[in-house]
MARRO-351385 format. One record per residue (C-alpha): residue in one letter; x, y negated, z negated. Coordinates in steps of 0.25 Angstrom, whole numbers, padded with zeros to 4 digits, always signed. Layout:
N
AXYZ;...
//
This chain:
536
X-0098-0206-0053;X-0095-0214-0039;X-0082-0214-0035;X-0082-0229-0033;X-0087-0230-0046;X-0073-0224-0051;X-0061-0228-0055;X-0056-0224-0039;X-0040-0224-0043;X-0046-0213-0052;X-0047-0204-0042;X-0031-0205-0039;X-0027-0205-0054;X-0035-0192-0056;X-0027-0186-0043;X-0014-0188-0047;X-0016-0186-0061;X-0022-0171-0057;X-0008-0170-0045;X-0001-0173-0056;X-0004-0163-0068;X-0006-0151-0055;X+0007-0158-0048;X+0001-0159-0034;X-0001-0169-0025;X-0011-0181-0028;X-0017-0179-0014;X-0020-0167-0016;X-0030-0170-0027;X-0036-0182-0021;X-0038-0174-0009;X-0047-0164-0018;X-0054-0176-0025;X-0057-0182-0010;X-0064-0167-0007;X-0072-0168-0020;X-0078-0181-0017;X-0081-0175-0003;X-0088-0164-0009;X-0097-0175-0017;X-0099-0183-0008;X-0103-0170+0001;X-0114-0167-0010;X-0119-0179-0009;X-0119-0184+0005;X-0122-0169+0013;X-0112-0157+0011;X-0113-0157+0028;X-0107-0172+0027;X-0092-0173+0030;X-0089-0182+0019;X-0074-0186+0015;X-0068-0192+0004;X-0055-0201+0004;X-0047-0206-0008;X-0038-0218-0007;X-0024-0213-0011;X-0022-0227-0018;X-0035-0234-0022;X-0043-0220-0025;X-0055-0224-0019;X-0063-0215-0013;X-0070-0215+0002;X-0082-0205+0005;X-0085-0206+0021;X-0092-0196+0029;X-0086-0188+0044;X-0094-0187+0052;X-0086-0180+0066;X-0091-0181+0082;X-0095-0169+0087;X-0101-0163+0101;X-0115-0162+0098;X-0116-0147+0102;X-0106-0144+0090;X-0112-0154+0081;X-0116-0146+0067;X-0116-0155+0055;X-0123-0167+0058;X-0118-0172+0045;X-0104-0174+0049;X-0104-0172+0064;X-0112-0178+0074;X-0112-0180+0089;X-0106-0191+0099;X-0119-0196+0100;X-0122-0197+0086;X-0109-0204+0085;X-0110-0214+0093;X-0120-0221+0084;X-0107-0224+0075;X-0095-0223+0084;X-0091-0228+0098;X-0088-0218+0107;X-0088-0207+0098;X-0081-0193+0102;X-0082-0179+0097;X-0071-0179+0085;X-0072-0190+0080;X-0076-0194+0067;X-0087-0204+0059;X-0081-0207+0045;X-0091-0215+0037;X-0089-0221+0023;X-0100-0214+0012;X-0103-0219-0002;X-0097-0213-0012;X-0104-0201-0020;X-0106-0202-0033;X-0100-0188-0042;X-0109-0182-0049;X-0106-0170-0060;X-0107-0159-0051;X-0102-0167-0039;X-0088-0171-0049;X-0087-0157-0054;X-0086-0152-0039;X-0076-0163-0036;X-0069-0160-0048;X-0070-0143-0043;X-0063-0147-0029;X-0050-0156-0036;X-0049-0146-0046;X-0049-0133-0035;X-0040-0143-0027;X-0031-0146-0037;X-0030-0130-0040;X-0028-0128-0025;X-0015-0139-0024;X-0010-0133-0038;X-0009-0118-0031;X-0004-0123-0017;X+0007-0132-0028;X+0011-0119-0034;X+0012-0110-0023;X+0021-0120-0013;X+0028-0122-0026;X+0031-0106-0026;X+0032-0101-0013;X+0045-0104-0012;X+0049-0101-0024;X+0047-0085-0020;X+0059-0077-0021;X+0066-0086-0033;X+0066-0085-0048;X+0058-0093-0058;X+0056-0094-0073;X+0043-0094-0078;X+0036-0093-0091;X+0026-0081-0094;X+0012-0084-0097;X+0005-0071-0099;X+0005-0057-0095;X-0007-0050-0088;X-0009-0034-0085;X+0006-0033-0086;X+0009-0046-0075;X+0016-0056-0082;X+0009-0072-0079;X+0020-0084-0080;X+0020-0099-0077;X+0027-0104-0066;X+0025-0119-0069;X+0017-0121-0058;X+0008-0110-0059;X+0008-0094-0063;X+0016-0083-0058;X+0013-0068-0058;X+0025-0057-0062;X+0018-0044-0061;X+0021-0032-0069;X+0030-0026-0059;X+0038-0036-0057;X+0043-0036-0069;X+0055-0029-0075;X+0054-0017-0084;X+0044-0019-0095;X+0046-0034-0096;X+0037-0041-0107;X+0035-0057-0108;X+0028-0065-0118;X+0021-0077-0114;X+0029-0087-0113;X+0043-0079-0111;X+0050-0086-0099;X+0054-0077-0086;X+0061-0076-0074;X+0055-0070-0062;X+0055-0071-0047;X+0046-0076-0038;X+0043-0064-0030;X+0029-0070-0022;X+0021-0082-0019;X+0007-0081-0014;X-0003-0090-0010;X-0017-0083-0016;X-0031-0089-0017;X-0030-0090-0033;X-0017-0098-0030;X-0003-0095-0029;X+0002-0082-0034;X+0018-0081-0037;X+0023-0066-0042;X+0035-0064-0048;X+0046-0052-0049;X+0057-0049-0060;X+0057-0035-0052;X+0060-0041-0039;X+0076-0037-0034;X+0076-0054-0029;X+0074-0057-0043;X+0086-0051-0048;X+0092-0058-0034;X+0089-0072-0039;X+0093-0068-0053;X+0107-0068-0049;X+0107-0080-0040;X+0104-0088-0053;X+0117-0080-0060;X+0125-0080-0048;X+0128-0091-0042;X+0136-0086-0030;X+0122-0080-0027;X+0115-0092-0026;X+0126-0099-0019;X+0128-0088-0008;X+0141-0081-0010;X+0135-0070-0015;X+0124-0065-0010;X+0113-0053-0015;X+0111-0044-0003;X+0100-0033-0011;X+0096-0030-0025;X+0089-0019-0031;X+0083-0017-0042;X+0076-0006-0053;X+0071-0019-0061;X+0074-0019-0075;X+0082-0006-0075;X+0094-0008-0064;X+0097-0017-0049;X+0107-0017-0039;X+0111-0031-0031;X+0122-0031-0020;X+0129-0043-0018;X+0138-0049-0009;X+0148-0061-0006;X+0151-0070+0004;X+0163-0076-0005;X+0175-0066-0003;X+0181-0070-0016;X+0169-0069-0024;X+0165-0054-0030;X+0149-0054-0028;X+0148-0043-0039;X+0155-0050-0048;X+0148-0063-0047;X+0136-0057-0050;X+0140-0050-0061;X+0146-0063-0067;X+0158-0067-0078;X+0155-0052-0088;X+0142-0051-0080;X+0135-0063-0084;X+0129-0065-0070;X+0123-0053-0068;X+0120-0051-0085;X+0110-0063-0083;X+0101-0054-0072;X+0100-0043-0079;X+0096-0050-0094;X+0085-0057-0083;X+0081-0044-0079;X+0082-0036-0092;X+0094-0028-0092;X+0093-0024-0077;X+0106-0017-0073;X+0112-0023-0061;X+0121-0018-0051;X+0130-0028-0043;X+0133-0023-0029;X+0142-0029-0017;X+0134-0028-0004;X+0141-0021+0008;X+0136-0022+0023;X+0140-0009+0024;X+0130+0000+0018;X+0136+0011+0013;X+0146+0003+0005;X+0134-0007+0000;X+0127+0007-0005;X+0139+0014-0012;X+0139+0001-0019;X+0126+0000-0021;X+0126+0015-0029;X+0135+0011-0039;X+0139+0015-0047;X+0139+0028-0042;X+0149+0034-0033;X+0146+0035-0018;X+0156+0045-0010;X+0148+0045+0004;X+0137+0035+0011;X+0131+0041+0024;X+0122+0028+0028;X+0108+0033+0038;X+0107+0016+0042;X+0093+0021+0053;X+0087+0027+0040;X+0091+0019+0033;X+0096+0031+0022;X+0110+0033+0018;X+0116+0044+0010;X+0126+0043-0004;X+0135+0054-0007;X+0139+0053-0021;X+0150+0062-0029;X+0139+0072-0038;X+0144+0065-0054;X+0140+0053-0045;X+0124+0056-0040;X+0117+0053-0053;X+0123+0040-0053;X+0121+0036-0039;X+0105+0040-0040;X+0104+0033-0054;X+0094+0035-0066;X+0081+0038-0059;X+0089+0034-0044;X+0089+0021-0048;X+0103+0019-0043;X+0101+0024-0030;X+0087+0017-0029;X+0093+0004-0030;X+0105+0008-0021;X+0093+0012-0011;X+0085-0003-0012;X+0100-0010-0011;X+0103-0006+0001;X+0089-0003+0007;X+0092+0013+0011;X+0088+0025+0006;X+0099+0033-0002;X+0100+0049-0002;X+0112+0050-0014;X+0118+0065-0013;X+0132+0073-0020;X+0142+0077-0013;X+0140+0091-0015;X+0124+0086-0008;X+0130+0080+0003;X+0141+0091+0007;X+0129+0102+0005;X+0120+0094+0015;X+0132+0092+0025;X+0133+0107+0026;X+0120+0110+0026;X+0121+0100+0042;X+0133+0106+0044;X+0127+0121+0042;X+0114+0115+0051;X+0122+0109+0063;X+0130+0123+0063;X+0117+0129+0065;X+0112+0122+0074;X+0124+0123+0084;X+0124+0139+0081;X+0110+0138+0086;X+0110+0130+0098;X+0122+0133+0103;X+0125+0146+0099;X+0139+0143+0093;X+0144+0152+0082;X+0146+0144+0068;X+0159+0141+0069;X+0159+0133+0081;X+0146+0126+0077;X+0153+0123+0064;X+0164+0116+0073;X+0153+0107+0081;X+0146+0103+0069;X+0161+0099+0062;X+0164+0092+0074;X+0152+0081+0073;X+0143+0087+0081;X+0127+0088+0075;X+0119+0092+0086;X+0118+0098+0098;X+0116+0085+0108;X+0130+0081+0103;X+0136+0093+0108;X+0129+0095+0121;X+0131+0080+0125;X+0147+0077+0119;X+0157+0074+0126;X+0165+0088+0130;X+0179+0082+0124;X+0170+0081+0109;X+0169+0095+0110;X+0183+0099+0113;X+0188+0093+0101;X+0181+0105+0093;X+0192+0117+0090;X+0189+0129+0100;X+0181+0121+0111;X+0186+0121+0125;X+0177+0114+0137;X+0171+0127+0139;X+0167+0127+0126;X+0162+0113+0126;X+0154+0116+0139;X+0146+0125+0135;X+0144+0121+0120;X+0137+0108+0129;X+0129+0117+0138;X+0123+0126+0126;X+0121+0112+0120;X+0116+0104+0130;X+0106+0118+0136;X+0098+0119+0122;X+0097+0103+0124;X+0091+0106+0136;X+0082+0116+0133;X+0078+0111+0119;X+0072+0099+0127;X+0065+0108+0138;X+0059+0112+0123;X+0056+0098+0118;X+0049+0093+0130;X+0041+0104+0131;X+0037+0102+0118;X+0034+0088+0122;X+0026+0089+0134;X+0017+0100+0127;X+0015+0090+0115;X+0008+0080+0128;X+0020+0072+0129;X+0019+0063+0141;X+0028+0062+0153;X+0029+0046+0149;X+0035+0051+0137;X+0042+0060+0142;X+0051+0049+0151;X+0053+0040+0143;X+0069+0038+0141;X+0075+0042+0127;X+0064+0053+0124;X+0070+0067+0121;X+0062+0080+0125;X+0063+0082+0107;X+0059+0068+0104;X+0048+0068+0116;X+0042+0083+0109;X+0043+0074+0094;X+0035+0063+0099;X+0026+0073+0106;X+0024+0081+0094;X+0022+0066+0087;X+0011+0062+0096;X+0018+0054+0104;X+0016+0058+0120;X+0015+0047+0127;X+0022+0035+0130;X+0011+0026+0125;X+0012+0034+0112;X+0028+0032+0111;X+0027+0016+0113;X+0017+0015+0101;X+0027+0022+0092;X+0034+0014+0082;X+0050+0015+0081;X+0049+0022+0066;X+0040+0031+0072;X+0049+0036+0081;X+0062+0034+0074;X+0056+0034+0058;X+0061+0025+0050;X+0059+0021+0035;X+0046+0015+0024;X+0048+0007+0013;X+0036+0007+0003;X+0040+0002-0009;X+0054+0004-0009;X+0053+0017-0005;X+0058+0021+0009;X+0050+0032+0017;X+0054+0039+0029;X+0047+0038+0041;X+0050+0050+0050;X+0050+0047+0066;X+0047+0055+0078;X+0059+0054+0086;X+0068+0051+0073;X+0075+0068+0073;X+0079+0063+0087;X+0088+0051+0080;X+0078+0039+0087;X+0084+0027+0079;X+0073+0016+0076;X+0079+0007+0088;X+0078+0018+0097;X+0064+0020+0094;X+0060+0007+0095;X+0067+0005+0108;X+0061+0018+0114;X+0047+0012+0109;X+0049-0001+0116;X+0054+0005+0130;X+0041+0013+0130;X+0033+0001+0127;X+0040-0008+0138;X+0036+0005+0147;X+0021+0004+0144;X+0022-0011+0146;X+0018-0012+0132;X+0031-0022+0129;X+0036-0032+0138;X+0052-0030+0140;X+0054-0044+0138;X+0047-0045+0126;X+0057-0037+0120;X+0069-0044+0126;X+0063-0056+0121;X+0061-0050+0108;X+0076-0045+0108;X+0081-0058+0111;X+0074-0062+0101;X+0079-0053+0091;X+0094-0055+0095;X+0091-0070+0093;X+0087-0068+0079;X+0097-0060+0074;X+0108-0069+0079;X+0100-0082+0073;X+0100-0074+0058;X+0115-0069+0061;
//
C-alpha cells in the first residue's frame, strides 16, 4: 500500500485515537510512525541512506526526502549521505562543510514485512511513552500514600494495580501475616520509584515508620496543617510503635490531638495497621527528658546521657526494669530507634554496685601511685578527683578544701603526682621510639609520649602515616548496619581524643605535609558557616 494512495488524515486519526486510549501525547506517536516509514523507506532506498520522514500535523501527508551533509573529504565515510564540497557543488552554490542537501523522494510502498516492522517501531514507541507516563506520574508521588487494588500474589509479594500501571509490596514489607484476595483494596505507601529497563518499578511499604507518619496526617489535621509536627516514629510493625510529637500551638496538647475525641484519631491508625499498639510521646530537646518519656510506661529514676557515643544510661527502680526492657526488649528497642542512642537499662541496686566497684578502682589507684594510705585516698576520690593529672595539675586552693590538708600536704601530694607523670612518660616514649616512631611524630603538638607509644604499637610512625588516618580511626566512633549500631574502637580514644579533635589534629598534619592548602579550609569553613546560618 502507497502512502499517497491512503486515506493521508488517516495517519493523524490513528495517532490520536492510540494517545488517546495510552493517554500520551499525539506527537509522540506520530513521531514513531515518522520513524517507521524511515525504516521502510530505508529498506527500499539503501539502509546507508539518510532518509527522513515528515508528517503534516494538519493535513496528514506524508514527505519522504533524503540528507545528504557536506563533509571534508578526508572524513568522508558514507557516500550515501555525505559527500564532499566538491561533490556539492554540483547542487548547491558555494557549499560549505555542514551543510546540508534535502531532496524530496518518492514515496515507498509498505509491504507485509515492511508494515509489520513499522507497526513493531509504534508499538515499542508507544510502550516507551507509556513507562516514561508512568514513571513522571510516580516519582513524586514517593513518600505518600495511595489506595490500590490487589491483583495477585506471587512467591509471597503481593501485585496491585495502581491505575496507571503495577506496583510491587514485597513480602517484608507487609505487616504480620497479612493475607489479601484479589481484588481486596489496600492502603500502602509509596516507598521507591525507579526507572529500570523493563519499565518503571514502584515498591511499596505497610512496614515503613513514614507509613504510619502519613497515616496520621490524614487523622489529624493539625499535622497536616503544621501545628503539630512528627519529630520520630518507631515501630515493631504489627505488634507495637512509638511517635513523639510536638506543638508549636501552646494552647493545643499535641498528645491529645493525636489521640483524638475517646481516641478516635489515633483508633483509625491502628485498625489500618491491624491492631498495632501505639504510644503517643511529647518531644523534648532535651534528651534525657525526651528519653524518660519515651520509656513509658516504665519509671526512670536517673539518666546519665554519653552525647560523643552517642550512649546514655537508665536507672530504673528494680519492680520497674522488666517494664522498662519490655516483652522480648521490645520497649527499650523502640525507645533506642526514637531517639537514635543506644540504651544500657540497669537497677538501682546495678548502678550503686558499679559506683563502688569505681570508687574502690580509683582508691586503688591513688594507694598505688601515690603511696597514700586508704583513708586519704578515699577523701580524693570523694572530693571529685579521678585521676592522677587532676591532682598533679589543680589548682593548690582545690586541695586545701579536702579535711586535714595543709600547703605542705598539697605540695608534695603534687610532686609525687606530677614525678610518676613524669616518669611514666620517660616509659612511654621509650616504648615509642623502640616501636620506630619517628621524630616528625614525635613533634608534632598535641601528641602525648602514651598516645605516641599507641600509635606506634598501631603502625602509625611517621607523619605521612598519621595524616592518612581517618578521625574514627583515631577517636572510634560508631556503625549502623541494619539498625544495629557497632562499636568501632580508636587508637587514641583511652586518651579521651573527641572526633573533632581528631579531625583537626588530622588536618594540621596534612596542611604540614603540604597535602591541603590552608585556604582551602577556610574557604570551606566559611562555607560551612554560611550554610548553617541560611538553614537556621
Amino acid at each position: 500500500m502507497a502512502i499517497t494512495s491512503a486515506n493521508q488524515l488517516e495517519l493523524l486519526q490513528t495517532a490520536e485515537a492510540v494517545a488517546r486510549e495510552k493517554m500520551i501525547d499525539p506527537n509522540l506517536v506520530v513521531e514513531a510512525m515518522e520513524e517507521s516509514l524511515a525504516r521502510a523507506a530505508k529498506s527500499r532506498y539503501g539502509a546507508e541512506m539518510d532518509i527522513r520522514v515528515a508528517i503534516d500535523r494538519k493535513t496528514g501527508k506524508a514527505t519522504f526526502t533524503r540528507v545528504r551533509t557536506v563533509v571534508d573529504e578526508e572524513e568522508l565515510e558514507n557516500y550515501q549521505a555525505e559527500f564532499t564540497v566538491e561533490q556539492a557543488k554540483q547542487y548547491m552554490e558555494n557549499p560549505e562543510v555542514g551543510q546540508q542537501l534535502i531532496e524530496e523522494v518518492p514515496p515507498v510502498e509498505l509491504g507485509r514485512i515492511a508494515a509489520q516492522s513499522a507497526k513493531q517501531v509504534i508499538l515499542q514507541k508507544v510502550r516507551e511513552a507509556e513507562r516514561d507516563k508512568q514513571y513522571e506520574e510516580f516519582k513524586d508521588r514517593a513518600g505518600t500514600i495511595i489506595n490500590a487494588l490487589v491483583k495477585r500474589e506471587e512467591y509471597g509479594n503481593v501485585i496491585v494495580d495502581v491505575g496507571a500501571g503495577e506496583a510491587v509490596l514485597r513480602r517484608n514489607e507487609k505487616i504480620g501475616r497479612e493475607a489479601y484476595r484479589p481484588n481486596d483494596r489496600i492502603r500502602c505507601y509509596i516507598k521507591e520509584v525507579r526507572r529500570e529497563q523493563r519499565g518503571p518499578q514502584i515498591f511499596l511499604s505497610r512496614t515503613a515508620p513514614e507509613f504510619m507518619a502519613e497515616l496520621f496526617k490524614m487523622e489529624v489535621p493539625e499535622i497536616y496543617e503544621g501545628i503539630i509536627e512528627i519529630k520520630a516514629v518507631a515501630r515493631d510493625p504489627g505488634s507495637r510503635a512509638k511517635i513523639a510529637v510536638i506543638s508549636y500551638d501552646n494552647s493545643i496538647d499535641p498528645v491529645g490531638a493525636c489521640v483524638g475525641m475517646r481516641g478516635s484519631r489515633v483508633q483509625a491508625v491502628v485498625n489500618e495497621l491491624q491492631g498495632e499498639k501505639i504510644d503517643i510521646i511529647p518531644w523534648n530537646e532535651d534528651m534525657p527528658t525526651f528519653l524518660v518519656n519515651a520509656l513509658q510506661p516504665a519509671e526512670v529514676s536517673k539518666v546519665v546521657l554519653d552525647e560523643e557515643a552517642g550512649k546514655i544510661e537508665v536507672v530504673v527502680p528494680e519492680e520497674q526494669l522488666s517494664l522498662a526492657i519490655g516483652r522480648r526488649g521490645q520497649n527499650v528497642r523502640l525507645a533506642s530507634q526514637l531517639t537514635g542512642l543506644d540504651i544500657d537499662i540497669m537497677t538501682e541496686e546495678e548502678e550503686s554496685k558499679r559506683r563502688q566497684a569505681e570508687f574502690e578502682l580509683r582508691t586503688k589507684l591513688f594507694m598505688d601511685t601515690l603511696d597514700l594510705d586508704e583513708f586519704f585516698a578515699q577523701l580524693l576520690v570523694s572530693e571529685g578527683f579521678t585521676n592522677l593529672e587532676e591532682v598533679a595539675y589543680v589548682e593548690v586552693e582545690e586541695l586545701l578544701v579536702i579535711e586535714g590538708v595543709d600547703e605542705g600536704t598539697a605540695g608534695e601530694l603534687q610532686a609525687r603526682a606530677r614525678d610518676y607523670l613524669d616518669a611514666q612518660a620517660k616509659k612511654a616514649m621509650e616504648a615509642a621510639i623502640a616501636a620506630g616512631v619517628e621524630q616528625s611524630l614525635i613533634d608534632f603538638e598535641g601528641l602525648t609520649p602514651q598516645m605516641l607509644e599507641a600509635l606506634g604499637a598501631d603502625g602509625v610512625k611517621t607523619l605521612e602515616d598519621f595524616a592518612t588516618c581517618a578521625d574514627w580511626e583515631l577517636a572510634g566512633g560508631w556503625t549502623t548496619v541494619d539498625g544495629e549500631r557497632s562499636k568501632d574502637d580508636g587508637v587514641l580514644e583511652p586518651f579521651d581524643v573527641s572526633l573533632e579533635e581528631a579531625q583537626n589534629m588530622v588536618m594540621t598534619a596534612r596542611v604540614m605535609l603540604g597535602w591541603v592548602d590552608p585556604d582551602d579550609l577556610v574557604a570551606d569553613a566559611e562555607e560551612d558557616e554560611t550554610e548553617e546560618e541560611a538553614e537556621a
